[in-house]
ZAMARGU-4260 file (C-alpha; in steps of 0.2 Angstrom, whole numbers, plus 5000, padded with zeros to 4 digits):
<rodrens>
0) 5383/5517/5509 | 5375/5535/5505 | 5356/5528/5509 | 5361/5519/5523 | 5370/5538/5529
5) 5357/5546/5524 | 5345/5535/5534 | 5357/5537/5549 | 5356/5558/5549 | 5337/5557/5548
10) 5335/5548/5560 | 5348/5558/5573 | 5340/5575/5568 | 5321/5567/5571 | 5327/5560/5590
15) 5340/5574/5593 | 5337/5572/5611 | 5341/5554/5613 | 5356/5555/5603 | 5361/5570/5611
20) 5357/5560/5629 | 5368/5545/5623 | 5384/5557/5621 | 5382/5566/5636 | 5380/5547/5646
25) 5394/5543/5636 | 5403/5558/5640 | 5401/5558/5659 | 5404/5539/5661 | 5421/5541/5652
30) 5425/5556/5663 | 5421/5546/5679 | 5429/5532/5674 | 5447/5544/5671 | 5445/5553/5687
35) 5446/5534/5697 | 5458/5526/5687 | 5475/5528/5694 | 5490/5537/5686 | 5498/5530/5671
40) 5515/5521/5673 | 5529/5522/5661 | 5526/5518/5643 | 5544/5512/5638 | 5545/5524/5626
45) 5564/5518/5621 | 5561/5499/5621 | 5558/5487/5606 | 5558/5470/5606 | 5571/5460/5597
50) 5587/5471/5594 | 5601/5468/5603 | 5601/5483/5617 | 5585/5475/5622 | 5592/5458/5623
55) 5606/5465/5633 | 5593/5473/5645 | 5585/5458/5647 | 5599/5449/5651 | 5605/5461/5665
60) 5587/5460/5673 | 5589/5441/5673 | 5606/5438/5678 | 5611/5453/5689 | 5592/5452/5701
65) 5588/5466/5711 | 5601/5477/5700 | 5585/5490/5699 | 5588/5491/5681 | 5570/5500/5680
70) 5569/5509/5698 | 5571/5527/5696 | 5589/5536/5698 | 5594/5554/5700 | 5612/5559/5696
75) 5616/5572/5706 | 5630/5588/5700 | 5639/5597/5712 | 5649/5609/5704 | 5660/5621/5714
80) 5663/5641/5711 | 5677/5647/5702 | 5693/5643/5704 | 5687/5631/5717 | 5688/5613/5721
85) 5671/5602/5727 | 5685/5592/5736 | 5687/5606/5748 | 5684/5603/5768 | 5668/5615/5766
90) 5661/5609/5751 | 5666/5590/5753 | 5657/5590/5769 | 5643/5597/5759 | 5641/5584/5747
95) 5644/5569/5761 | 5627/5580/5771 | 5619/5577/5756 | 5623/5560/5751 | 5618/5555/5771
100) 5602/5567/5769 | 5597/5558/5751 | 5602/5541/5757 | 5589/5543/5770 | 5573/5538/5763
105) 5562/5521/5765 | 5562/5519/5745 | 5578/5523/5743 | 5588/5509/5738 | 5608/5517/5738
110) 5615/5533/5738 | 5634/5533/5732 | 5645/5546/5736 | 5657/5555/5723 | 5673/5553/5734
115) 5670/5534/5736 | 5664/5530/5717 | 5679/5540/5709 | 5664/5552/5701 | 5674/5569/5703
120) 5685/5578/5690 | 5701/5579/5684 | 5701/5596/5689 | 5691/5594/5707 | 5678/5608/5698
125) 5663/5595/5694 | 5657/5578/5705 | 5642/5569/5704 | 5631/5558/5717 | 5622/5544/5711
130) 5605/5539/5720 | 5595/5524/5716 | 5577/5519/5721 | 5570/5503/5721 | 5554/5510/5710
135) 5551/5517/5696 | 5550/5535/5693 | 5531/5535/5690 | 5529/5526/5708 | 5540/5539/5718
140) 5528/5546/5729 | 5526/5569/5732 | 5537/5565/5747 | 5550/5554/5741 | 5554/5570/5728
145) 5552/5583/5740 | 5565/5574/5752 | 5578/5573/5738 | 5572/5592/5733 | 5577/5596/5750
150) 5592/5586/5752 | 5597/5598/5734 | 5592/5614/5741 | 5601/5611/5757 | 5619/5608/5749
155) 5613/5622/5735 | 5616/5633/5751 | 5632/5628/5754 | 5638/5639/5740 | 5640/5626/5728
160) 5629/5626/5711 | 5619/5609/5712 | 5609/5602/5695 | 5599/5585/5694 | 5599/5575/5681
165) 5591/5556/5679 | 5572/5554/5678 | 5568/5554/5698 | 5566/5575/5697 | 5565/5573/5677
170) 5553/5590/5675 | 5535/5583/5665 | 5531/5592/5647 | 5517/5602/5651 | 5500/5599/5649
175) 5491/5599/5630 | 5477/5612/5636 | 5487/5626/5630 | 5493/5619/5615 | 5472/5614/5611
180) 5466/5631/5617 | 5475/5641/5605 | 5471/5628/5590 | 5453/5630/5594 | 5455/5649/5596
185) 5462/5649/5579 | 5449/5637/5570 | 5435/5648/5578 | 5443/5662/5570 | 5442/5651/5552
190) 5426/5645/5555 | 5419/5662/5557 | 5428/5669/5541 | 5421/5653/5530 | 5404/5652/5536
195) 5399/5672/5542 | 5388/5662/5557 | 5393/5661/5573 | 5382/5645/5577 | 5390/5637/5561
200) 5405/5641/5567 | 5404/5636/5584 | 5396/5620/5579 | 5412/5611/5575 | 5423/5616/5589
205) 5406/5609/5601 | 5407/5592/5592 | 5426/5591/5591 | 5426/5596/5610 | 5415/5583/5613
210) 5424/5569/5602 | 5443/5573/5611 | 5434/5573/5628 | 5427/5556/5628 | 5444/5548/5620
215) 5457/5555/5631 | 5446/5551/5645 | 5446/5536/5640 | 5464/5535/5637 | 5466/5541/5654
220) 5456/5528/5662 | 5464/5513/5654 | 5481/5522/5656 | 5488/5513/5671 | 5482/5496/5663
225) 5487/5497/5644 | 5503/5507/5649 | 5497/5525/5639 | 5508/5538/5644 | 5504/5558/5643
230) 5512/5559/5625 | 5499/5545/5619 | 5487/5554/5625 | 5492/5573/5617 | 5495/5565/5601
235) 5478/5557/5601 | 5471/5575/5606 | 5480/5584/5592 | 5473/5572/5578 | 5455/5571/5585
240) 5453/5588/5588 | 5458/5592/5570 | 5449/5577/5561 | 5434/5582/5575 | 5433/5600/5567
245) 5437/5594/5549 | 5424/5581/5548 | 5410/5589/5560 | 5415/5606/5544 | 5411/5596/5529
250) 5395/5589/5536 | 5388/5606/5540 | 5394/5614/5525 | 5384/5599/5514 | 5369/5606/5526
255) 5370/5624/5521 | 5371/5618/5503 | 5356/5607/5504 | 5346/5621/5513 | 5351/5634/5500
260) 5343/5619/5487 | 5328/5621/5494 | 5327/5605/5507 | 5317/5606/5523 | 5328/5605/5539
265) 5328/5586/5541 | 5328/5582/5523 | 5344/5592/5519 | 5352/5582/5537 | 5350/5568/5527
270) 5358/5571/5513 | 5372/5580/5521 | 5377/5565/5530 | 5373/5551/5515 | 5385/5563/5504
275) 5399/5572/5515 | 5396/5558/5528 | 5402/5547/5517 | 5417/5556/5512 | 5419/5556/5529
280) 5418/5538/5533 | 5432/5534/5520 | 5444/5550/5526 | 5443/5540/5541 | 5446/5524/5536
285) 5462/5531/5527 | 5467/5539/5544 | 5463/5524/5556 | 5472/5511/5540 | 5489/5525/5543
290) 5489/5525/5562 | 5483/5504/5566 | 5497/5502/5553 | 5512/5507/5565 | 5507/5491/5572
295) 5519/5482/5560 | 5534/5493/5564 | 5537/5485/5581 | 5539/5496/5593 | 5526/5495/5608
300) 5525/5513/5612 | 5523/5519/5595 | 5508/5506/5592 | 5500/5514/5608 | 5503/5530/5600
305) 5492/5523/5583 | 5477/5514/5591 | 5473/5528/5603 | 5474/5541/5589 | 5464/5530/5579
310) 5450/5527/5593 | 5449/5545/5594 | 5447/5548/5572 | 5434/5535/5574 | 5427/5544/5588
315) 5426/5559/5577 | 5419/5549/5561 | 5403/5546/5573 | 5402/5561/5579 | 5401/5568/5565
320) 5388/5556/5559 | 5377/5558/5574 | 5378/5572/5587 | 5382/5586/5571 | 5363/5582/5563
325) 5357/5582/5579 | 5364/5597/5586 | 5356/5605/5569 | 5341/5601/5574 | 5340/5608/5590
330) 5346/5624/5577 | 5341/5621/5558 | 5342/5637/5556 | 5354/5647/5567 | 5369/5637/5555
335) 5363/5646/5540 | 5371/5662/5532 | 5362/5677/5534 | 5356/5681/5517 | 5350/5661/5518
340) 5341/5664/5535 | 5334/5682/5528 | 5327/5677/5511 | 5327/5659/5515 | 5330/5645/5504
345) 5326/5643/5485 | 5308/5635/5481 | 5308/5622/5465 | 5298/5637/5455 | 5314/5650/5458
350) 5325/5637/5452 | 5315/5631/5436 | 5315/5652/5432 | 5334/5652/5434 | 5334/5638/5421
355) 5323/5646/5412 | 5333/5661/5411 | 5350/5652/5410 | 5346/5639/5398 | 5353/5626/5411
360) 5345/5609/5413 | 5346/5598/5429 | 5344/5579/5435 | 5338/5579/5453 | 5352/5590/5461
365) 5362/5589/5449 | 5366/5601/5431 | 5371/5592/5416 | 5379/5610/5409 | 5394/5616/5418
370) 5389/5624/5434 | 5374/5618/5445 | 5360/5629/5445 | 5360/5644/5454 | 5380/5641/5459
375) 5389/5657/5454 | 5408/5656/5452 | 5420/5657/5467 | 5438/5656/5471 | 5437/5637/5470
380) 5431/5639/5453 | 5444/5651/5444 | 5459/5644/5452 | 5450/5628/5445 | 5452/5637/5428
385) 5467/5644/5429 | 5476/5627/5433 | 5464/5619/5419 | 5472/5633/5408 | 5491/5628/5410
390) 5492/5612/5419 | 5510/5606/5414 | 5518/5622/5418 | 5506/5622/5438 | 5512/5600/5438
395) 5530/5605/5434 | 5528/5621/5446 | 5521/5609/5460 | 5536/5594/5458 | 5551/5605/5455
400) 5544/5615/5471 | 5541/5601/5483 | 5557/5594/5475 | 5567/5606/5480 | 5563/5606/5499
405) 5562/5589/5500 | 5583/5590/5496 | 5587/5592/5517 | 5579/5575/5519 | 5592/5567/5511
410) 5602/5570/5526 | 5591/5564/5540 | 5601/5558/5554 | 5589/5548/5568 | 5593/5548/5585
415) 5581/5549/5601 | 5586/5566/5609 | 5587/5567/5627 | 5593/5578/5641 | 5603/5588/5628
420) 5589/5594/5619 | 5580/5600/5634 | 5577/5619/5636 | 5592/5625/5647 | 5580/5633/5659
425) 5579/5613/5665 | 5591/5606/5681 | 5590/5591/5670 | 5602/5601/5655 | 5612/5610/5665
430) 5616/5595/5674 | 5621/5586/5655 | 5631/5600/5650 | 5638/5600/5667 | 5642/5583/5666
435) 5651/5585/5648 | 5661/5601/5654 | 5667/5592/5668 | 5670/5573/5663 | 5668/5575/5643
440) 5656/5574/5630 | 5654/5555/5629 | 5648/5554/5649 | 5632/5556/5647 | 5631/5540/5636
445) 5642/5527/5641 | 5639/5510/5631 | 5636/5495/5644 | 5642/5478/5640 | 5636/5463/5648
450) 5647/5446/5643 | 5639/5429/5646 | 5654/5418/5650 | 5644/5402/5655 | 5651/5391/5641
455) 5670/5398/5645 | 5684/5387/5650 | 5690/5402/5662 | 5677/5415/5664 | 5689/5427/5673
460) 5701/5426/5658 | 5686/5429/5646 | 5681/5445/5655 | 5698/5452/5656 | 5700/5449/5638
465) 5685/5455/5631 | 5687/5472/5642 | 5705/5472/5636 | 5700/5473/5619 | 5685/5484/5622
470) 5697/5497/5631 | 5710/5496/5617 | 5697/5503/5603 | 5699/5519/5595 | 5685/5531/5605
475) 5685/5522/5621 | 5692/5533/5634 | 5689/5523/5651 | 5682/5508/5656 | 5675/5503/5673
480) 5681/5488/5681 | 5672/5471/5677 | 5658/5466/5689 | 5653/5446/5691 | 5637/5441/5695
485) 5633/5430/5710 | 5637/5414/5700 | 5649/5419/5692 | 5642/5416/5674 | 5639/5436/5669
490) 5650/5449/5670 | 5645/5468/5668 | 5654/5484/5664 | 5654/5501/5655 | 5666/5510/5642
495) 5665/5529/5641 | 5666/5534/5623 | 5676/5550/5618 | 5660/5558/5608 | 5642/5562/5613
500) 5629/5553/5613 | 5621/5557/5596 | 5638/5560/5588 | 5640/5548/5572 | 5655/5544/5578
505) 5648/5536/5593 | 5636/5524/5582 | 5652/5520/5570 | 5659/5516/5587 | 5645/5503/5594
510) 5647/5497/5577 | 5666/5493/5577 | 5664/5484/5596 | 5652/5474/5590 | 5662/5467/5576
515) 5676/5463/5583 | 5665/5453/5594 | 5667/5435/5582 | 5686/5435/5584 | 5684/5438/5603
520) 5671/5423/5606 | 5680/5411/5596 | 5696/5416/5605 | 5686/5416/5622 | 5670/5405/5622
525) 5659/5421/5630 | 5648/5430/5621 | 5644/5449/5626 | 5633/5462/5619 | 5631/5482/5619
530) 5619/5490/5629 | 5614/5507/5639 | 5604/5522/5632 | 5616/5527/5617 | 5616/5508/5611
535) 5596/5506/5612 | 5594/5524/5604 | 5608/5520/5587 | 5598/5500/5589 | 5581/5509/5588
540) 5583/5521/5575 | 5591/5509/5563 | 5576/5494/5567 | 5566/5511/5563 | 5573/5513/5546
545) 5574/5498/5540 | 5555/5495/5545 | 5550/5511/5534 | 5551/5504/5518 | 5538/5489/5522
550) 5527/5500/5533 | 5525/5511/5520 | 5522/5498/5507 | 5507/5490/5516 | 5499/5506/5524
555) 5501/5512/5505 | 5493/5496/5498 | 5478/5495/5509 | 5474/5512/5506 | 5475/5513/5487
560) 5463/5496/5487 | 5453/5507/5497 | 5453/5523/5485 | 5449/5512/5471 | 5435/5505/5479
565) 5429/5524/5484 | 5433/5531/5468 | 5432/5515/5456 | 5448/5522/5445 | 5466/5515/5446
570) 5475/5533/5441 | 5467/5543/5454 | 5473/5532/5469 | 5488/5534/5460 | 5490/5549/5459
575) 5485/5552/5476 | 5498/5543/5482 | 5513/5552/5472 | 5506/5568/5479 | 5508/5560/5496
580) 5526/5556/5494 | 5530/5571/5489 | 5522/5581/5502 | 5528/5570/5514 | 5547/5572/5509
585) 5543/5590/5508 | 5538/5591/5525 | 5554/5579/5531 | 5567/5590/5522 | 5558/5607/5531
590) 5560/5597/5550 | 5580/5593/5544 | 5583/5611/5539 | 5575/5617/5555 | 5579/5603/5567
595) 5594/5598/5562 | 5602/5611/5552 | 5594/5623/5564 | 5588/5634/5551 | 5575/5646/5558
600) 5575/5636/5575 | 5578/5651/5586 | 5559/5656/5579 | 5552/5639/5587 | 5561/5640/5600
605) 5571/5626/5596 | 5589/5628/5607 | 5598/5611/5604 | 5599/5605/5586 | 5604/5587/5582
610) 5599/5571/5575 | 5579/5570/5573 | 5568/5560/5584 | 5570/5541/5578 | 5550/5538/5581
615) 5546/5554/5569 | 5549/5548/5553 | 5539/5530/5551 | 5525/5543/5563 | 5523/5556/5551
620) 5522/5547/5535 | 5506/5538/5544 | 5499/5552/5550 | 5502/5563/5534 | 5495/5549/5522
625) 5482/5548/5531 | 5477/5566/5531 | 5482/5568/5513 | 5468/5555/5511 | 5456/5565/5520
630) 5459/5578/5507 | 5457/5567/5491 | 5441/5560/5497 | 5435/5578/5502 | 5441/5585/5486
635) 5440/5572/5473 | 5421/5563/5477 | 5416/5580/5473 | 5425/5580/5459 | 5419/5561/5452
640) 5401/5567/5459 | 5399/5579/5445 | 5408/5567/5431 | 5396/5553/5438 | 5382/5563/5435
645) 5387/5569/5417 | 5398/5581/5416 | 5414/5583/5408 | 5433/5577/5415 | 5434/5598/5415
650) 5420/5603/5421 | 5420/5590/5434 | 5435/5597/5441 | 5428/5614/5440 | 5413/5607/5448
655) 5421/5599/5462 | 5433/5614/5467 | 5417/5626/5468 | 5410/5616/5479 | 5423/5611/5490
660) 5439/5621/5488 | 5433/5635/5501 | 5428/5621/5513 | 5446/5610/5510 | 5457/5626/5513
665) 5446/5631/5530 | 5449/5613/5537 | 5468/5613/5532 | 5470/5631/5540 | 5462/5623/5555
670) 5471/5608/5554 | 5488/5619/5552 | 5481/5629/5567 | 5479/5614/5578 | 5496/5605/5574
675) 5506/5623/5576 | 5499/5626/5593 | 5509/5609/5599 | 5525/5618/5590 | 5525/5628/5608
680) 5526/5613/5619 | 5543/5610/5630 | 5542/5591/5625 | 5555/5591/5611 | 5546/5578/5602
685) 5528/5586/5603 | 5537/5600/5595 | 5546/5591/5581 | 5529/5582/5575 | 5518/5597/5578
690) 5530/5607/5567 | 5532/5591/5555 | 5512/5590/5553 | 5509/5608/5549 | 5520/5610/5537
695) 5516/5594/5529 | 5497/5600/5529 | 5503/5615/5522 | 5512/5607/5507 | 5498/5593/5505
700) 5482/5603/5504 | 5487/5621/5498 | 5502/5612/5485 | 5497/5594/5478 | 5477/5593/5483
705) 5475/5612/5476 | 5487/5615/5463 | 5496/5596/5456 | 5477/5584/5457 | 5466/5597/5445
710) 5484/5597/5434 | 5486/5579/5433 | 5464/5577/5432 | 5466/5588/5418 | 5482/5580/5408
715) 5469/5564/5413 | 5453/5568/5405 | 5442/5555/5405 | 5458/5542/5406 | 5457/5548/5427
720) 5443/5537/5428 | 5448/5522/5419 | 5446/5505/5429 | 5448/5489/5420 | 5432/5476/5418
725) 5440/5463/5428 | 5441/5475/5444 | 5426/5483/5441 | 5415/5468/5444 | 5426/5462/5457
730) 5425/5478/5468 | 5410/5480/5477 | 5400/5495/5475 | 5398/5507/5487 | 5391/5523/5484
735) 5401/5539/5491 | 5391/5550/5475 | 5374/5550/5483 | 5366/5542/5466 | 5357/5532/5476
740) 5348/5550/5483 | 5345/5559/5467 | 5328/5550/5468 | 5324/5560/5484 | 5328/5578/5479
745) 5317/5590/5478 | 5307/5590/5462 | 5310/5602/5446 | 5299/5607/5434 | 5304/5606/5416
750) 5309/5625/5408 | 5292/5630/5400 | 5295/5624/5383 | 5310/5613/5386 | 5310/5596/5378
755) 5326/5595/5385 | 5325/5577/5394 | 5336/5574/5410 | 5353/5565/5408 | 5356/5550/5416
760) 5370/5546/5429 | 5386/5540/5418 | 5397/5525/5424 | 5416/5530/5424 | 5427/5526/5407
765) 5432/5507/5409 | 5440/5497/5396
</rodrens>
């Protein structure tokens, strides 16, 4: 692997301009490509196949034709001033100019009128106007909205307040480009701290830039034909961007350590992409295993949501392998620091005087003492030591700490938030609460039922029972009036529940209709099931959780037969993976507190607490593991490096964080950066897994990879590398270490009058 890399960054830095033609082309022909292809169309972000809601959908659309169960639908609130009636001669004639004005246009396929449909208040205060089209909201044209906007403004001047719910008006989040400017703003920032060198800084935010262009152009151009909606493609944005800077980071910072080594331009290219590159194919690999695997949950949007995010990682793998070696060649030296680019780099003679003068021997690159030569300590290197010094006291630290504010997730409720949690600067929440003031909290999520009555001896009788009963449950307050279909074999009708629609009593409602439902078949030979957006919601979420456990279980298995293959040792993987879990119920608890307790939400501008988003869980494990994989590669290969190359289990670790914790905390700060700028988007589910990353970032890189892995490494010893004989010959090899380079480092002289003979490479403790 390292000498194919390598072989792959020589030969981009010696034909710089063809590869840097070949992402330009790519570049343009994905942008053209975008700009022709016609808009995406709705993504069914709520359906999943199988469950009963869906089943229940299905059935409507199949029996009940031309119902325009997908057409778009606006539900429009009138709601009068104080102390007055919408029933009123003045305002009444309002609402029936409306419903005529609204009615009106060639796509619309009804408009229904409060007084008619029995839609106004008990108090005459509130009423609502349904209108139906007979498309979809993504197919309603600029003029079929600004006829209804009109048709709104005009009874808005009547005097009465007029708020629009339904998806026809529904207001779309805003676009990502705020949310990736300010992540880029602040990863330039970091850059510039950790590498002093404006070209090194702005190298990774070029390549980045370029790797997110090319995937969400070509998300945008196969939107309208896969179904990708404008949430697939700002989630694909946010973990390119991130990985784009992250991985495009590590390979330049390999560079500037080659270079300080003494390597000519082309050679240190080389070797920073067989070494980091390599880290960097397998972080990606962990990240594309995490996201392909939401696959196996079941749910076609979210499977979207983890193949384009994993086109745009691997997008960012070869970037990083091609156009970052041959944007430095175009500038080897610009990416260097200053003291590099005034003094240049070290010759082999100034290193064999350092030995000399420190008594340090080396292999190749590599010291068999404890630091490298020429490396002077750093950060990385004495919080290395301090955790070496006390590691059960920092382990116990990190677990009782992660423990603790993983404690909120154990009440996680899962729901799929909707017009309630919208900002109430939208028509769309003013119209829900509206609609709850006026007709009560359950309104806005009535339960449908659809019966099948084809095998009933009387089907009328079956129908009239089975709404009896359904009308006679506790938490029912109304019930519409049975419809039939045209033959008779299907009947159709809605039950108003007394609580909202994310209230637990309204699940534990669903739950009690549905299981009186074997009594009333036997009684009645019809079969019906519970539908609508409440039902689907409580029928998702629970098909969500109950699809957890096994995602989790094969994403986590892949992975760790992946690690042990990168690191050929069964405790690191391990360990990797405990860190994961509890980072990742950290990060859980922190969005219950916030999002659901509502602890600190005002700060995030978070007005509506309630039950979490049903997608974010199964989402944010995958995308967490795979980042916290990213991190133990990063961290660790340098760590196993060092060992490999004859150090000890301690020094290793010291080794490893010298070299690599300044450069792991710069790309979690950038990857914290990027995630919190999507924590300002107006999209509450944007918002929930923007905060939900960056905090899980936060715990993962700064708690487990920096404080718990060098505590558990040094509890380990030489034990962290132990792989039984059986696996080790059945594992292929691959080399992430670079031993396959050391031959092509730059030759050292011995220390005049050394007979100190170089140490050769060590195989990992095995039984």
């Amino acid at each position: 692997m390292a000498t194919f890399l390598y072989r792959m960054g020589r030969a981009a830095f010696g034909r710089r301009r063809l590869v840097l033609l070949l992402w330009a082309v790519l570049l343009g022909v994905a942008g053209a490509a975008a700009a022709k292809a016609p808009a995406a169309g709705d993504d069914g972000t709520s359906f999943m196949p199988g469950i009963e809601a869906q089943r229940a959908f299905d059935l409507i659309g199949e029996r009940f034709p031309g119902s325009d169960a997908d057409g778009a639908s606006a539900r429009v609130v009138f709601i009068a001033p104080g102390g007055e009636k919408v029933t009123a001669g003045e305002h009444r004639a309002a609402v029936d100019a409306f419903v005529a004005d609204a009615g009106d246009g060639p796509r619309v396929a009804g408009a229904v009128s409060p007084f008619t449909a029995d839609a106004v208040s008990e108090d005459a205060s509130t009423a609502y106007a349904t209108v139906t089209y007979k498309v979809g909201s993504a197919d309603l044209t600029d003029a079929d909205r600004s006829a209804l906007e009109a048709a709104v403004d005009e009874a808005r001047d009547s005097g009465l307040t007029v708020e629009v719910g339904g998806n026809a008006l529904a207001s779309q989040p805003a676009a990502g480009g705020a949310a990736e400017a300010v992540g880029i703003g602040l990863a330039a920032v970091v850059l510039l701290i950790t590498f002093g060198s404006l070209a090194a800084a702005g190298l990774p935010l070029l390549t980045a830039v370029v790797g997110v262009g090319i995937s969400i152009c070509a998300i945008l151009a196969l939107g309208s034909a896969l179904g990708l909606s404008m949430t697939t493609g700002t989630l694909a944005s946010m973990l390119g961007l991130a990985v784009g800077i992250d991985y495009a980071l590590f390979v330049v910072s390999r560079y500037r350590e080659e270079r300080e080594r003494g390597h000519a331009a082309r050679e240190a290219a080389g070797l920073a992409v067989g070494t980091a590159g390599s880290a960097v194919v397998f972080a990606g690999l962990t990240v594309v295993i995490a996201l392909a695997g939401l696959s196996v949950v079941g749910v076609p949007m979210l499977t979207k949501m983890g193949l384009c995010a994993a086109g745009a990682v691997v997008v960012a793998v070869l970037v990083a392998l091609t156009l970052v070696p041959a944007l430095l060649a175009m500038w080897p030296e610009a990416v260097l620091s200053r003291t590099a680019r005034r003094g240049g780099s070290r010759t082999a003679g100034e290193r064999t005087a350092v030995e000399h003068t420190t008594g340090e021997r080396t292999t190749g690159e590599h010291t068999t003492g404890e630091r490298r030569t020429g490396a002077a300590d750093n950060g990385g290197s004495r919080w290395a030591r301090f955790v070496l010094r006390r590691p059960v006291a920092v382990l116990l630290a990190c677990v009782a700490g992660l423990g603790v504010l993983a404690l909120p997730a154990a009440d996680l409720q899962l729901g799929m938030p909707g017009d309630e949690a919208k900002p109430v600067t939208t028509t769309e929440r003013r119209a829900y609460d509206a609609l709850a003031d006026g007709f009560g909290p359950g309104f806005n999520g009535p339960l449908t039922i659809v019966a099948d009555v084809r095998d009933a001896a009387d089907p009328q009788a079956a129908v009239t029972a089975i709404a009896s009963r359904i009308e006679g449950t506790d938490g029912v307050v109304s019930l519409s009036p049975p419809q039939l279909n045209g033959a008779g074999d299907t009947a159709l009708f809605s039950a108003v529940p007394a609580t909202a629609p994310n209230d637990e009593r309204t699940k534990e409602l669903v739950q009690t209709i549905r299981a009186e439902r074997p009594g009333l078949e036997d009684e009645t030979g019809a079969v019906f099931e519970v539908t609508g957006s409440t039902a689907m919601n409580i029928d998702v979420a629970q098909a969500l959780q109950d699809a957890l456990v096994p995602y989790l279980a094969v994403v986590m298995l892949l992975s760790l037969l992946l690690l042990m293959l990168v690191f050929r040792s069964v405790l690191v993987p391990v360990k990797a993976a405990f860190g994961f879990l509890l980072s990742v119920l950290a990060s859980l608890g922190a969005v219950v507190a916030v999002f659901q307790w509502g602890w600190g939400a005002g700060l995030l501008g978070v007005e509506q607490t309630g039950p979490i988003m049903s997608l974010m869980p199964v989402f944010l494990v995958g995308i967490v593991f795979g980042l916290a994989m990213d991190y133990e590669v990063f961290l660790v290969s340098r760590m196993r490096e060092a060992y490999v190359h004859g150090e000890r289990p301690a020094q290793a670790v010291v080794g490893g964080f010298r070299h690599s914790a300044r450069v792991v905390v710069a790309a979690a700060v950038i990857m914290i950066a990027v995630f919190s700028g999507f924590v300002g988007s107006g999209e509450s589910m944007i918002k929930t897994i923007g905060f939900g990353l960056a905090v899980a970032v936060l715990f993962d890189a700064f708690v487990v990879r920096m404080a718990l892995v060098p505590a558990v490494l040094a509890l380990l010893g030489d034990r962290a590398w132990w792989l039984p004989r059986p696996l080790d010959r059945l594992l292929p090899r691959v080399d992430i270490e670079g031993t396959g380079l050391a031959g092509r480092s730059a030759p050292v002289q011995a220390p005049a009058g050394g007979d100190a003979q170089p140490q050769e490479p060590r195989e990992a403790a095995r039984t």
